[in-house]
C-alpha positions as CSV (number, residue, x, y, z in Angstrom):
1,X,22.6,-24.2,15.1
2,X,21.7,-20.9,14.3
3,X,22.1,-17.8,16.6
4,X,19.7,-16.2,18.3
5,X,19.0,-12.6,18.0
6,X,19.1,-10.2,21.3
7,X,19.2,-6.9,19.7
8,X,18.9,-7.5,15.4
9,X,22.1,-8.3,13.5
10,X,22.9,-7.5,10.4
11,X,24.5,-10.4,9.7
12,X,23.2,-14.0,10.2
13,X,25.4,-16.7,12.3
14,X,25.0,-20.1,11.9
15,X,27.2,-22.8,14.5
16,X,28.0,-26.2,14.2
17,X,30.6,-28.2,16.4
18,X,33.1,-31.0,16.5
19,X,32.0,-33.3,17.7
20,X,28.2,-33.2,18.1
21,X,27.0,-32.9,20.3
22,X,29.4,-31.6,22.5
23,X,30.6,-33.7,25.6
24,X,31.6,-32.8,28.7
25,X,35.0,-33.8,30.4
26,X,34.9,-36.6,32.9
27,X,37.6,-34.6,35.4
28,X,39.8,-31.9,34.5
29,X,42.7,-34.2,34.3
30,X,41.3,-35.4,30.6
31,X,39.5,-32.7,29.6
32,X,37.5,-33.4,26.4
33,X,37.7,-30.5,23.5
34,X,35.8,-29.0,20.7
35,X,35.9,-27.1,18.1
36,X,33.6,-24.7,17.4
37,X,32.8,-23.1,13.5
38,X,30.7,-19.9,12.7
39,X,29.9,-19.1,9.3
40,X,28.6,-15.7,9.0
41,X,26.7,-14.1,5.6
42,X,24.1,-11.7,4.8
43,X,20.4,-13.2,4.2
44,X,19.1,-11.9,0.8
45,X,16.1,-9.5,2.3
46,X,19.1,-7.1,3.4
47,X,21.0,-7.7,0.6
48,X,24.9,-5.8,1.6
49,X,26.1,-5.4,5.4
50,X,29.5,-3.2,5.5
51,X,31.3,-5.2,8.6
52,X,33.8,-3.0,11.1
53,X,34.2,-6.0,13.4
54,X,32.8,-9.1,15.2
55,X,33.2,-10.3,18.7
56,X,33.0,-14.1,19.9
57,X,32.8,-14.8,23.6
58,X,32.9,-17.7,25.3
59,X,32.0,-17.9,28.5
60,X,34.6,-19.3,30.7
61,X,34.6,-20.0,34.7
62,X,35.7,-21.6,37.5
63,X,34.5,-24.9,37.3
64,X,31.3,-24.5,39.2
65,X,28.7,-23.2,36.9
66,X,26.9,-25.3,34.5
67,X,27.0,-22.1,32.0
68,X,30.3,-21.4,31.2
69,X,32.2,-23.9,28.3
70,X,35.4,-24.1,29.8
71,X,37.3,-23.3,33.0
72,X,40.8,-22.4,30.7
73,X,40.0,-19.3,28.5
74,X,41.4,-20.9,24.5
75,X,44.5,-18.9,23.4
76,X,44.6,-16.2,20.8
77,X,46.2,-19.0,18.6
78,X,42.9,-21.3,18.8
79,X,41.0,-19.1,16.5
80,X,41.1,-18.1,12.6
81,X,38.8,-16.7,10.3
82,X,38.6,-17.1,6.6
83,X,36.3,-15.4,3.9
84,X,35.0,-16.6,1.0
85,X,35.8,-13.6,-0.9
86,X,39.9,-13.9,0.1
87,X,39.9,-10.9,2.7
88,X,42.2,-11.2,5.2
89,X,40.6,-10.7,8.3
90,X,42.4,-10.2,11.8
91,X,42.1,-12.2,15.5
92,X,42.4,-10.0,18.7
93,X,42.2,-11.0,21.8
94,X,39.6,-9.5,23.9
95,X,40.1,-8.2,27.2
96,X,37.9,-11.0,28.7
97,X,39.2,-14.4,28.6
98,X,37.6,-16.2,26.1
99,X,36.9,-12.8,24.0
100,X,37.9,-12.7,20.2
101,X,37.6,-10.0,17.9
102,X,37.6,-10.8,14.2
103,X,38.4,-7.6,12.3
104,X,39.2,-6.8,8.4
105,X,42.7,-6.4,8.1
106,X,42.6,-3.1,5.6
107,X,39.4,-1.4,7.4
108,X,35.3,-2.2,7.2
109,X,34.1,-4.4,4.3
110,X,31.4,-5.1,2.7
111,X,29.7,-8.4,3.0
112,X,27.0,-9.3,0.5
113,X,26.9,-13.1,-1.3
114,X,30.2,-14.3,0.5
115,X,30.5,-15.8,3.6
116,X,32.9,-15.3,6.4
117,X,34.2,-18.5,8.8
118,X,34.9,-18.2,11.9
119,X,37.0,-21.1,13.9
120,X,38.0,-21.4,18.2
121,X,39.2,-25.1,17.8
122,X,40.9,-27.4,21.3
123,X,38.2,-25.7,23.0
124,X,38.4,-27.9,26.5
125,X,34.9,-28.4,27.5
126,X,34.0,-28.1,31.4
127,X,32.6,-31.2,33.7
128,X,29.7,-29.7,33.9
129,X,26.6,-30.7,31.9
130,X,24.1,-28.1,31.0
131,X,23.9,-25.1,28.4
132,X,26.9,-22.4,27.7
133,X,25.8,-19.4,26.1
134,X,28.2,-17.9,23.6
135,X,27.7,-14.1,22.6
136,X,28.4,-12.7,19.3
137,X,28.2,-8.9,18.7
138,X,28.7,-6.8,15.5
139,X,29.7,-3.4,14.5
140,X,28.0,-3.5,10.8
141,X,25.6,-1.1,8.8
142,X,23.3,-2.1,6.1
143,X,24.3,-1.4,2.7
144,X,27.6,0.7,2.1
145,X,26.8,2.3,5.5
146,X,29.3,3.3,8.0
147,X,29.7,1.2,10.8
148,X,30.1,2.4,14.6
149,X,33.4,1.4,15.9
150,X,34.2,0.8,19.1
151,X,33.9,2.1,21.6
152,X,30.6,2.6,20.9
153,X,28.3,-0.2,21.4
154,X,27.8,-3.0,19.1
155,X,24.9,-2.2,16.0
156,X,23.8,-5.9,17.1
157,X,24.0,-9.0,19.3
158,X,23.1,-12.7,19.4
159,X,23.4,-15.9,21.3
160,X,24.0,-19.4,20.4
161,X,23.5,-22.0,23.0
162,X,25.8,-24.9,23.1
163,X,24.3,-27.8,25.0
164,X,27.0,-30.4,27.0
165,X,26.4,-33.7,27.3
């Protein structure tokens, strides 16, 4: 699935999950999980994107909204990121549960033909059925551009819906 854009990103985000479709847990006592994979590149027509940092969040609740994923934010450990090119890229957790930051271990880089991947995996799935949202946001310039860097706002955003069944 590819993300959708709310204010344009530099970079393009594409999300697939395991499995899929995603299913819901039938009670909190077995919960069902998923594992959720971004892969993040730069489309030809823009050519270079120089990348400061990128922030997955998914939303998390109480049990009682049809919205959120989960009801129990994934640790710090669920996630990893790995780029085609062999940077080494970072996991922070956010201050939001269910907030990761994905940042270049030795400063901003510069992403043109490789591809970064971006993995939360043992995500448990809420009981409810319906449509979670999950936000992405970017601190990237065009070309060999300086990025902002928090904590000014993000240079983009977009959503990908993940439907439960």
């Amino acid at each position: 699935m590819k993300a959708l854009a709310v204010d344009p990103t530099c970079l393009t985000y594409a999300m697939s999950s395991t499995p899929n479709p995603v299913t819901v847990s039938p009670s909190p006592q077995s919960p069902s999980s998923a594992n959720l994979t971004f892969v993040a590149s730069c489309p030809p027509d823009v050519g270079s994107c120089k990348v400061g940092q990128i922030v997955i969040t998914i939303p998390v609740g109480g049990g009682t909204d049809a919205a959120d994923l989960t009801n129990v934010a994934a640790p710090l450990s669920a996630a990893s990121s790995s780029s085609s090119d062999g940077s080494v890229w970072q996991v922070i957790a956010g201050v939001a549960p269910g907030t990761f930051i994905f940042k270049p271990q030795s400063g901003p880089v510069e992403i043109s033909t490789q591809a970064l991947t971006i993995r939360v995996q043992s995500i448990q799935i809420s009981s409810l059925v319906g449509t979670a949202t999950i936000a992405i946001s970017e601190w990237a310039a065009r070309g060999s551009g300086t990025p902002p860097t928090p904590p000014a706002p993000p240079s983009g955003k977009a959503t990908v819906p993940v439907a439960k069944f």
